[in-house]
Gaussian input, Z-matrix of N, CA and C with variables (Angstrom, degrees):
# hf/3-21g

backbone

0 1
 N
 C     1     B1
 C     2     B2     1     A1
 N     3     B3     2     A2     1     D1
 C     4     B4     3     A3     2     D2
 C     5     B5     4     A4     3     D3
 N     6     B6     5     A5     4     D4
 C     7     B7     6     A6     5     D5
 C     8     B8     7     A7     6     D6
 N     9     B9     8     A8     7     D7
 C    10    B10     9     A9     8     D8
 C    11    B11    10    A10     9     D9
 N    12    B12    11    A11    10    D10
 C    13    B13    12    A12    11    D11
 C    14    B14    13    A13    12    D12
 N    15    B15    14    A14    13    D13
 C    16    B16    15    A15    14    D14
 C    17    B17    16    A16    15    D15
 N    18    B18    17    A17    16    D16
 C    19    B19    18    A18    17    D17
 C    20    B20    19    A19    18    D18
 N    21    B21    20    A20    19    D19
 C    22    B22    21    A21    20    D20
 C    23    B23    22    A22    21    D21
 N    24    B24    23    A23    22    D22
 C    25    B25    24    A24    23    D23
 C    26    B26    25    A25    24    D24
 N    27    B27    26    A26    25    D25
 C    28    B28    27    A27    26    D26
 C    29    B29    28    A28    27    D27
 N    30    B30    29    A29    28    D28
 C    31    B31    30    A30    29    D29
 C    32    B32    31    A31    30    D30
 N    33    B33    32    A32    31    D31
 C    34    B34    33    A33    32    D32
 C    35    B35    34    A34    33    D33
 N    36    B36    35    A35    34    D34
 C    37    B37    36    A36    35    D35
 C    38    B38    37    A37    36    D36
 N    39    B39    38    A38    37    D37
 C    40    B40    39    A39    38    D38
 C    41    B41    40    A40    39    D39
 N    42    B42    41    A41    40    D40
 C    43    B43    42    A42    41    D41
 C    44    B44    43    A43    42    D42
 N    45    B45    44    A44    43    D43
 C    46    B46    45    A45    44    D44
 C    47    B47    46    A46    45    D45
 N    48    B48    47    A47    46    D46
 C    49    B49    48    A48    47    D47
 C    50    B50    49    A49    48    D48
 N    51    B51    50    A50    49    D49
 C    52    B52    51    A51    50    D50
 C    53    B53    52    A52    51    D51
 N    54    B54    53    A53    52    D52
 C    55    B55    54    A54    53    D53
 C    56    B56    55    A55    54    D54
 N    57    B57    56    A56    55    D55
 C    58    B58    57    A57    56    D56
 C    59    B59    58    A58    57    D57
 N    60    B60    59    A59    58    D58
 C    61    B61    60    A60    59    D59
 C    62    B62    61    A61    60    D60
 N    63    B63    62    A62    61    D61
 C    64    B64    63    A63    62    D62
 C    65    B65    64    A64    63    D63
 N    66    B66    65    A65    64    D64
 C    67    B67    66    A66    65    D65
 C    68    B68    67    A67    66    D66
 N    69    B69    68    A68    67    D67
 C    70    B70    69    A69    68    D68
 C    71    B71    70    A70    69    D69
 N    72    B72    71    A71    70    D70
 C    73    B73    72    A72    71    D71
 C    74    B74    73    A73    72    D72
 N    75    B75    74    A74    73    D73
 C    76    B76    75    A75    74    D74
 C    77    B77    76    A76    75    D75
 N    78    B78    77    A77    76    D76
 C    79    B79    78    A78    77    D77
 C    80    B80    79    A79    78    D78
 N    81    B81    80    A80    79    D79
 C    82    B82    81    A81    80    D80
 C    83    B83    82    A82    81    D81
 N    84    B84    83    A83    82    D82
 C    85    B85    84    A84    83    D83
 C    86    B86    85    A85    84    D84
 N    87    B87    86    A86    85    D85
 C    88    B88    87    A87    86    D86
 C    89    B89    88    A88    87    D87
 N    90    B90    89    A89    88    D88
 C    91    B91    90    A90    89    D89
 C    92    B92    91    A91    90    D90
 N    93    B93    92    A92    91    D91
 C    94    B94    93    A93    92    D92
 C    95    B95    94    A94    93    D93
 N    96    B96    95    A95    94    D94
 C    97    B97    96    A96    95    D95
 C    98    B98    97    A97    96    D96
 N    99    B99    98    A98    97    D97
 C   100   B100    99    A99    98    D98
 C   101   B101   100   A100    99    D99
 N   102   B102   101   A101   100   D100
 C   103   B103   102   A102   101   D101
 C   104   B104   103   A103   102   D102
 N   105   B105   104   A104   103   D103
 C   106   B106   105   A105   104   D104
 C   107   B107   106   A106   105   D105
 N   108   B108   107   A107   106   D106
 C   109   B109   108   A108   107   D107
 C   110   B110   109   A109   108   D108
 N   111   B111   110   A110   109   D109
 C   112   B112   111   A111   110   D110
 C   113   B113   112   A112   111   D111
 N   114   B114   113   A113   112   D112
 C   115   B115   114   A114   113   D113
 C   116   B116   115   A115   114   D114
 N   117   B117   116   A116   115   D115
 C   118   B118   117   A117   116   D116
 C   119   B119   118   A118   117   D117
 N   120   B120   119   A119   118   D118
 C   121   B121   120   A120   119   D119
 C   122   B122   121   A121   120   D120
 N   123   B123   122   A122   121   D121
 C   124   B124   123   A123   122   D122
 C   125   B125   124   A124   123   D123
 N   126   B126   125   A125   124   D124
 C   127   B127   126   A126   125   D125
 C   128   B128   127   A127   126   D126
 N   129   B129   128   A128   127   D127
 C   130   B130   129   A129   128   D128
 C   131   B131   130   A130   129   D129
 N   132   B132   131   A131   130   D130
 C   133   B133   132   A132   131   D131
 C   134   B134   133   A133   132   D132
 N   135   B135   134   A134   133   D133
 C   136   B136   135   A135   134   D134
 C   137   B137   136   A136   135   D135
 N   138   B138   137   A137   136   D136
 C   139   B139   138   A138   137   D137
 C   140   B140   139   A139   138   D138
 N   141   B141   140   A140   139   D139
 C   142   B142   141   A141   140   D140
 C   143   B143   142   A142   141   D141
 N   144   B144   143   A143   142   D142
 C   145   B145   144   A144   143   D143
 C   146   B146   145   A145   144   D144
 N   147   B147   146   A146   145   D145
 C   148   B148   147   A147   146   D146
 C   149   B149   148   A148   147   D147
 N   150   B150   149   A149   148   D148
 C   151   B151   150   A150   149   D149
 C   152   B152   151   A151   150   D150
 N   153   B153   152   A152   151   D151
 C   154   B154   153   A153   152   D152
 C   155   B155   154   A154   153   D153
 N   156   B156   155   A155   154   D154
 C   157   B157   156   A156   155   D155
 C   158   B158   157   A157   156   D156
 N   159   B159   158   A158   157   D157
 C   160   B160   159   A159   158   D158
 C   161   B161   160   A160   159   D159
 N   162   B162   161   A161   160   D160
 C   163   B163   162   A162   161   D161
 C   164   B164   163   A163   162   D162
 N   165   B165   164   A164   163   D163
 C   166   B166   165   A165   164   D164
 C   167   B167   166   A166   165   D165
 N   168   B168   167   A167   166   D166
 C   169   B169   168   A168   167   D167
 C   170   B170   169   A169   168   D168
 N   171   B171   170   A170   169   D169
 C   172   B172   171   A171   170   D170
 C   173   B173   172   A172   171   D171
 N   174   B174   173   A173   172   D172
 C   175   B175   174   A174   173   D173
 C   176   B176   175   A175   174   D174
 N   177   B177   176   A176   175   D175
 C   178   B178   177   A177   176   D176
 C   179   B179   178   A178   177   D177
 N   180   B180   179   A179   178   D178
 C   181   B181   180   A180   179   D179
 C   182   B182   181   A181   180   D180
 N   183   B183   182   A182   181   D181
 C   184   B184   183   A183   182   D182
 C   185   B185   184   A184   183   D183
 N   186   B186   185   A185   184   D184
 C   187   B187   186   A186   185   D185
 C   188   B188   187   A187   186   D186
 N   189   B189   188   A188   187   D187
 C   190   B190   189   A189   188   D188
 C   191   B191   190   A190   189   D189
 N   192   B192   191   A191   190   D190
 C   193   B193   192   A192   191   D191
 C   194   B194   193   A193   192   D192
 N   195   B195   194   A194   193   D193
 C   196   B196   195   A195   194   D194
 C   197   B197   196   A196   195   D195
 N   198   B198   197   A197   196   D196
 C   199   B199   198   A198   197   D197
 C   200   B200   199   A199   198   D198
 N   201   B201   200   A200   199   D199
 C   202   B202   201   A201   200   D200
 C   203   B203   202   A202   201   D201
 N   204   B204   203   A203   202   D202
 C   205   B205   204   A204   203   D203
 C   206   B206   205   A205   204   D204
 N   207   B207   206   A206   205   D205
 C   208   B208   207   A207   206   D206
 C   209   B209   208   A208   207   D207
 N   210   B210   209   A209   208   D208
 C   211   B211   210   A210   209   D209
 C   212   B212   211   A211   210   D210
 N   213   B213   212   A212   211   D211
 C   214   B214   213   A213   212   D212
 C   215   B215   214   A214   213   D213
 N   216   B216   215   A215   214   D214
 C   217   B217   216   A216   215   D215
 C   218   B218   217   A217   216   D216
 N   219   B219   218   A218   217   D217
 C   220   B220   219   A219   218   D218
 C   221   B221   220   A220   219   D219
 N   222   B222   221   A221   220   D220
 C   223   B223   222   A222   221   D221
 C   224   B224   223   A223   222   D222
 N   225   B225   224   A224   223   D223
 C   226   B226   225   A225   224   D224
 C   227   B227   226   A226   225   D225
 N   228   B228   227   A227   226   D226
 C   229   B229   228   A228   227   D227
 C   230   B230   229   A229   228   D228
 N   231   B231   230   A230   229   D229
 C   232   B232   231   A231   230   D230
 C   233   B233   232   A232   231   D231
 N   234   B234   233   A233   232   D232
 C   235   B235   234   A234   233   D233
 C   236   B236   235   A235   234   D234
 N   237   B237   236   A236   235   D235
 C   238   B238   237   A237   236   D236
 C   239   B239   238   A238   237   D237
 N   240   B240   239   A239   238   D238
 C   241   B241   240   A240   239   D239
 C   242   B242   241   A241   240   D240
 N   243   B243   242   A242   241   D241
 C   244   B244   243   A243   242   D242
 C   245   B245   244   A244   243   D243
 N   246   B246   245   A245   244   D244
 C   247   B247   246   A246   245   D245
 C   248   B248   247   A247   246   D246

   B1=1.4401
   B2=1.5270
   B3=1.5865
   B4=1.5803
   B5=1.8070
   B6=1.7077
   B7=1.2705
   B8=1.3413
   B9=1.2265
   B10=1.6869
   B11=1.2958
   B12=1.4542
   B13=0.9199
   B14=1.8534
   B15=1.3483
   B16=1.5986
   B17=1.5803
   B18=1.2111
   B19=1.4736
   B20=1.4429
   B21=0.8038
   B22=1.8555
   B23=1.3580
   B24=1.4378
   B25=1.4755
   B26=1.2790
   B27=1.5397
   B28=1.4141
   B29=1.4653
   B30=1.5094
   B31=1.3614
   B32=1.4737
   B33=1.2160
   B34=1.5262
   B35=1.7231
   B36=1.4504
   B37=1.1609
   B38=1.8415
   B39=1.2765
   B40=1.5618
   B41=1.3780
   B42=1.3172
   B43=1.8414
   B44=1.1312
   B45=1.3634
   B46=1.8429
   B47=1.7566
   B48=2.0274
   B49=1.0532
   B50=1.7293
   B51=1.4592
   B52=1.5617
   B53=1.4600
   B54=1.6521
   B55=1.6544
   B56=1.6172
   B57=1.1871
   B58=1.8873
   B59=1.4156
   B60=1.1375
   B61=1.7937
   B62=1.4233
   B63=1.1057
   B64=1.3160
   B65=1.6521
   B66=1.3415
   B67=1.5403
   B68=1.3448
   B69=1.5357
   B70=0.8429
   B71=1.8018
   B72=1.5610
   B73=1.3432
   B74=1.1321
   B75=1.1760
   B76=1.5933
   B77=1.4686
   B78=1.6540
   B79=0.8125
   B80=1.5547
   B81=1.8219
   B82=1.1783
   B83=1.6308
   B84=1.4805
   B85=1.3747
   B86=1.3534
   B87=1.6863
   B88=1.9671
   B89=1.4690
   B90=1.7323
   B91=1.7737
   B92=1.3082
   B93=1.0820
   B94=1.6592
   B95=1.7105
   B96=1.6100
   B97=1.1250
   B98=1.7265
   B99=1.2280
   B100=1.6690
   B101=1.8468
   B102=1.3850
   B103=1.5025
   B104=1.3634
   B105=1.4914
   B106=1.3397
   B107=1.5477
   B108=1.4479
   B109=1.0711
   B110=1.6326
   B111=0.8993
   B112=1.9089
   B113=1.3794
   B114=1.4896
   B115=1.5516
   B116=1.7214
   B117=1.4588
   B118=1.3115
   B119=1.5155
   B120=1.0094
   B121=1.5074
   B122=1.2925
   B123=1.3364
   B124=2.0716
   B125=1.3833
   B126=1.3205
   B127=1.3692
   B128=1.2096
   B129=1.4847
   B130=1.3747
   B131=1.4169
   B132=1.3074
   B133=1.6083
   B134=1.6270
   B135=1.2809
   B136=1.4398
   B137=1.5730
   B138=1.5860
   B139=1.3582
   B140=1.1885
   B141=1.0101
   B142=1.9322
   B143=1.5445
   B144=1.4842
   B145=1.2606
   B146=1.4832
   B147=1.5186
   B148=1.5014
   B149=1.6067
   B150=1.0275
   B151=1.3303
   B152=1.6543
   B153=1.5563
   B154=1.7749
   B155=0.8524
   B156=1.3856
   B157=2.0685
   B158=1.6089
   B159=1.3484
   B160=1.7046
   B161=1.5187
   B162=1.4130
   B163=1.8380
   B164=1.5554
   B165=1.3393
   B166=1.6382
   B167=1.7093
   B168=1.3582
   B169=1.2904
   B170=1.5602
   B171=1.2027
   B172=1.5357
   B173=1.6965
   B174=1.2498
   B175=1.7328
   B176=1.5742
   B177=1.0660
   B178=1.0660
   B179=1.8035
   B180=1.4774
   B181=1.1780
   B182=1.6018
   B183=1.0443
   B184=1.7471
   B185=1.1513
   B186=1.6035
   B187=1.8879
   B188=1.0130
   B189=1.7139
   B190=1.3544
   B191=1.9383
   B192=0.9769
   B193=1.7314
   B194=1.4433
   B195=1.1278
   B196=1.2442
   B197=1.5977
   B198=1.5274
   B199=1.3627
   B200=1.8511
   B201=1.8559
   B202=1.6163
   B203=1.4604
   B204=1.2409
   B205=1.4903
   B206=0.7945
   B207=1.6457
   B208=1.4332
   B209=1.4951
   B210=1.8996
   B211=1.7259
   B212=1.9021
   B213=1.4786
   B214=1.3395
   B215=1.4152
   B216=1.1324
   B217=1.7513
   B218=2.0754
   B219=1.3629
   B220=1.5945
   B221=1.8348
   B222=1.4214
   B223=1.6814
   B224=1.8602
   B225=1.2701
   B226=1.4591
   B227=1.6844
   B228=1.6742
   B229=1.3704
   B230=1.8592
   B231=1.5371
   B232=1.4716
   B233=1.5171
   B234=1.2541
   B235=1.6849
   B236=1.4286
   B237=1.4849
   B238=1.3621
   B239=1.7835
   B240=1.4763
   B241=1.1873
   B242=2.0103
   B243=1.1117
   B244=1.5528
   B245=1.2907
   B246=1.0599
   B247=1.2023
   B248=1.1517
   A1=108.91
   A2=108.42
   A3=111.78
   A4=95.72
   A5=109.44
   A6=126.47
   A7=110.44
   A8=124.10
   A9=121.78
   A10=123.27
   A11=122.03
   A12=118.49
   A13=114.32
   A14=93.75
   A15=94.93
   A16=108.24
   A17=125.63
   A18=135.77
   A19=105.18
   A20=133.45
   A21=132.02
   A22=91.35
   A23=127.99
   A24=133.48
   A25=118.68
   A26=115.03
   A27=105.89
   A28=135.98
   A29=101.90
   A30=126.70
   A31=111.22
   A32=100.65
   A33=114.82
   A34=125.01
   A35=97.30
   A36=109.54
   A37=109.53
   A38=109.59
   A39=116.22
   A40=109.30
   A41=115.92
   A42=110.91
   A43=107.11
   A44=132.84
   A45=138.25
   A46=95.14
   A47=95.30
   A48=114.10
   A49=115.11
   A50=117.30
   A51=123.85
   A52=146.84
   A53=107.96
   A54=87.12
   A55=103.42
   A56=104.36
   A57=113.32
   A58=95.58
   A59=115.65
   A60=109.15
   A61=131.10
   A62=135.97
   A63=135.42
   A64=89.46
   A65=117.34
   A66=124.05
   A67=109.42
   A68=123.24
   A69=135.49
   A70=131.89
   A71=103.75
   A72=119.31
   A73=120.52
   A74=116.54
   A75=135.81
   A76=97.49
   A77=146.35
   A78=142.38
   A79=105.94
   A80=120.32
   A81=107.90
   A82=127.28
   A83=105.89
   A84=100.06
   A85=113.73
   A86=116.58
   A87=105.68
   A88=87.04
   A89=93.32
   A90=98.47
   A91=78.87
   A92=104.41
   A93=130.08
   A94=108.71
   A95=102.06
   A96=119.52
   A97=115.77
   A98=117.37
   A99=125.00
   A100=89.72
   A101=125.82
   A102=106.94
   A103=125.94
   A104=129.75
   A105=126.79
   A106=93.75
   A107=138.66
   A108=134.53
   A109=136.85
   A110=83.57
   A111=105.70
   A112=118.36
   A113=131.51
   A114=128.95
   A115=96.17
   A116=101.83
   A117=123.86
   A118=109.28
   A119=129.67
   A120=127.86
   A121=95.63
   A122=116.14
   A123=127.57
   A124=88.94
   A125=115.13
   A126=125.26
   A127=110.77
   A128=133.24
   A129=126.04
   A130=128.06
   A131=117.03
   A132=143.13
   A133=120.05
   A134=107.32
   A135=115.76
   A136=100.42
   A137=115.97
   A138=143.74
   A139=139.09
   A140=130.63
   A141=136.08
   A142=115.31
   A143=106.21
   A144=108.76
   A145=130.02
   A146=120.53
   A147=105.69
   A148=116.76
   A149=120.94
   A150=125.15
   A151=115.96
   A152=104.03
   A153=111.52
   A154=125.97
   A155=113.07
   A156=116.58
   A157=110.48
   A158=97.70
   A159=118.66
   A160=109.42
   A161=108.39
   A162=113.73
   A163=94.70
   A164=94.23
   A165=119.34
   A166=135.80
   A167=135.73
   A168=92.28
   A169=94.49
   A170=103.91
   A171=128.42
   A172=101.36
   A173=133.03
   A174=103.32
   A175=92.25
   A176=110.14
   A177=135.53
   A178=129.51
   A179=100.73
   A180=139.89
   A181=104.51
   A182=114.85
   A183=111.00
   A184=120.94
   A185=105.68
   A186=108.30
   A187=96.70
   A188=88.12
   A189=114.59
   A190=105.89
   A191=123.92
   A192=137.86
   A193=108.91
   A194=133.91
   A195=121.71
   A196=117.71
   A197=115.42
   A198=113.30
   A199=121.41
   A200=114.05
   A201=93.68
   A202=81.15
   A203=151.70
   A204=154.49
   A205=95.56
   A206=104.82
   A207=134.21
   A208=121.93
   A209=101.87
   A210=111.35
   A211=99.87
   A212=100.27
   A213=120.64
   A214=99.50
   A215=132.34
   A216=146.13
   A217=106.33
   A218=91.92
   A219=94.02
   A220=103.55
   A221=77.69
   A222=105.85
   A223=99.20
   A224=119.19
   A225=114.61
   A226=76.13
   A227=114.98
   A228=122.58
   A229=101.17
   A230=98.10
   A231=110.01
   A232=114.97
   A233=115.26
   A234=107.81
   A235=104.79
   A236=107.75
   A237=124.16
   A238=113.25
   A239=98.41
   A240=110.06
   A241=90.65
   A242=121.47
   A243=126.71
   A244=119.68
   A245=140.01
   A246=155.81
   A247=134.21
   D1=132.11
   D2=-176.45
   D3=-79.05
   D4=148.37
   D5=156.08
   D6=-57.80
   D7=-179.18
   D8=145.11
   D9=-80.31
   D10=-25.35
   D11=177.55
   D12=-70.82
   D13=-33.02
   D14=-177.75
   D15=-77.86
   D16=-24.71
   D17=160.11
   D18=-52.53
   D19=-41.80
   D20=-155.60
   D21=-89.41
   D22=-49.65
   D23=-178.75
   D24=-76.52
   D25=-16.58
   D26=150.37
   D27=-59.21
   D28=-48.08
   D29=-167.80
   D30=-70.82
   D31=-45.16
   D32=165.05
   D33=-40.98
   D34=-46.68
   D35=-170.08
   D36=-84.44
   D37=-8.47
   D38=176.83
   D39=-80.17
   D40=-26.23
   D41=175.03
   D42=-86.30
   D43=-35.92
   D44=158.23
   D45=-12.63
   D46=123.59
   D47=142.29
   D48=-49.35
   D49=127.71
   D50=136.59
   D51=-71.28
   D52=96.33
   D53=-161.01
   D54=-115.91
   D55=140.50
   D56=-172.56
   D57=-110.46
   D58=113.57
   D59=136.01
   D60=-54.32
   D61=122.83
   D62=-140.03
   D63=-119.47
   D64=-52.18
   D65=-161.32
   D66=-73.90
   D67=-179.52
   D68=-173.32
   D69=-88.83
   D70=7.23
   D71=166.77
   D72=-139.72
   D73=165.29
   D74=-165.51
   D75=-58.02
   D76=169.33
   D77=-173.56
   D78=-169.68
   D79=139.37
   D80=163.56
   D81=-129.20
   D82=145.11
   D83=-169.33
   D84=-111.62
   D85=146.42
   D86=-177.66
   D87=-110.99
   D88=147.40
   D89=-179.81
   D90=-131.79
   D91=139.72
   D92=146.76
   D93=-105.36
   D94=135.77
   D95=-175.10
   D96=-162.46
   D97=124.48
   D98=-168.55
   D99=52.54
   D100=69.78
   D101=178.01
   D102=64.94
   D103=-35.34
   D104=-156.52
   D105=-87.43
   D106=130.14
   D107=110.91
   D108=-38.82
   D109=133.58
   D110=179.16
   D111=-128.70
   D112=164.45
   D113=148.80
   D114=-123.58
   D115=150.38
   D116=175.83
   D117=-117.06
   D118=140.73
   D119=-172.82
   D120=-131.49
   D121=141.52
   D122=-167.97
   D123=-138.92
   D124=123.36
   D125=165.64
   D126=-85.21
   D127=148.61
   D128=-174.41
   D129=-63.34
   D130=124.60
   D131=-151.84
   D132=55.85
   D133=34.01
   D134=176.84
   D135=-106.24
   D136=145.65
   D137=146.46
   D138=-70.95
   D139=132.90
   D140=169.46
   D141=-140.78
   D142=138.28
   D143=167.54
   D144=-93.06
   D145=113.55
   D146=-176.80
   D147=-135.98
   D148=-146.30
   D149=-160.12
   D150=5.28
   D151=82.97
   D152=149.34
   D153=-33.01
   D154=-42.70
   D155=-153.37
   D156=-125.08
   D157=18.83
   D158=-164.80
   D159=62.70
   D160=161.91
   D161=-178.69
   D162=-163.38
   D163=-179.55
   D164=160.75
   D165=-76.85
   D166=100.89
   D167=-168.97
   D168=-117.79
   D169=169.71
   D170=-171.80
   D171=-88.27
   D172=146.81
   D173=148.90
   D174=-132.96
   D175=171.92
   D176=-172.22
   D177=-45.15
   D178=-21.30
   D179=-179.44
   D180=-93.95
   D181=-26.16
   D182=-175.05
   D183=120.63
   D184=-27.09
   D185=-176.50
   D186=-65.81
   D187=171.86
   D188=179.06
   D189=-120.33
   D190=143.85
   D191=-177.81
   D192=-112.98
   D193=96.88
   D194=158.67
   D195=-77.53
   D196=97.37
   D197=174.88
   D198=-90.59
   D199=152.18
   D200=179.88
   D201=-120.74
   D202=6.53
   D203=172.52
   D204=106.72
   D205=169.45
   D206=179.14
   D207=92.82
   D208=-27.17
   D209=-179.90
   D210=-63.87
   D211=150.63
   D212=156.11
   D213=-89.21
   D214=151.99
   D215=-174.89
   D216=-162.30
   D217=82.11
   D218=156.89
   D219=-78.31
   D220=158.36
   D221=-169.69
   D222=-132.34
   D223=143.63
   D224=-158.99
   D225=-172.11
   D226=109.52
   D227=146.26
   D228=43.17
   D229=53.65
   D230=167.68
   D231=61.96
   D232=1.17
   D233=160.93
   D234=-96.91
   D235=162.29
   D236=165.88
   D237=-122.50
   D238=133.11
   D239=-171.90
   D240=-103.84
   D241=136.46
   D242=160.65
   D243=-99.01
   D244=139.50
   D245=152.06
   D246=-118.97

C-alpha cells in the first residue's frame, strides 16, 4: 500500500521532464526553476528526471529549453532533441 507521501512523489515525478545524455561525455546542465538555479551533471548515457513545475535549462552548447514537464529530451554532443 502507497503512503501519500509516496503517492504525491509518484505523481510528481510523471510530469518530470526526461533527460538522457546520449553522447559520449559527461555533460552539465543549469536549470532554473521557481527562481532557484541548479546544475545537473549526466554522465554519458545516463538519465534524470527534472523540472516538475517546468524551468529553464541551459545545455551545454548555450541554448536555452523552456521545459513545462512531461518532455523526453535526448542530448547528443550538445544538441537537444525534444520529444
Amino acid at each position: 500500500m502507497l503512503s501519500f507521501g509516496t503517492l504525491v512523489l509518484v505523481v510528481a515525478s510523471a510530469h518530470s521532464a526526461s533527460v538522457t545524455n546520449s553522447g559520449a561525455s559527461a555533460i552539465v546542465l543549469v536549470i532554473v526553476e521557481d527562481g532557484n538555479r541548479t546544475e545537473v551533471s549526466l554522465d554519458a548515457g545516463s538519465s534524470e528526471s527534472i523540472c516538475p513545475t517546468g524551468c529553464f535549462v541551459t545545455l551545454p552548447n548555450g541554448d536555452r529549453l523552456g521545459l513545462q514537464g512531461g518532455e523526453s529530451v535526448d542530448i547528443k554532443d550538445g544538441i537537444a532533441i525534444i520529444n
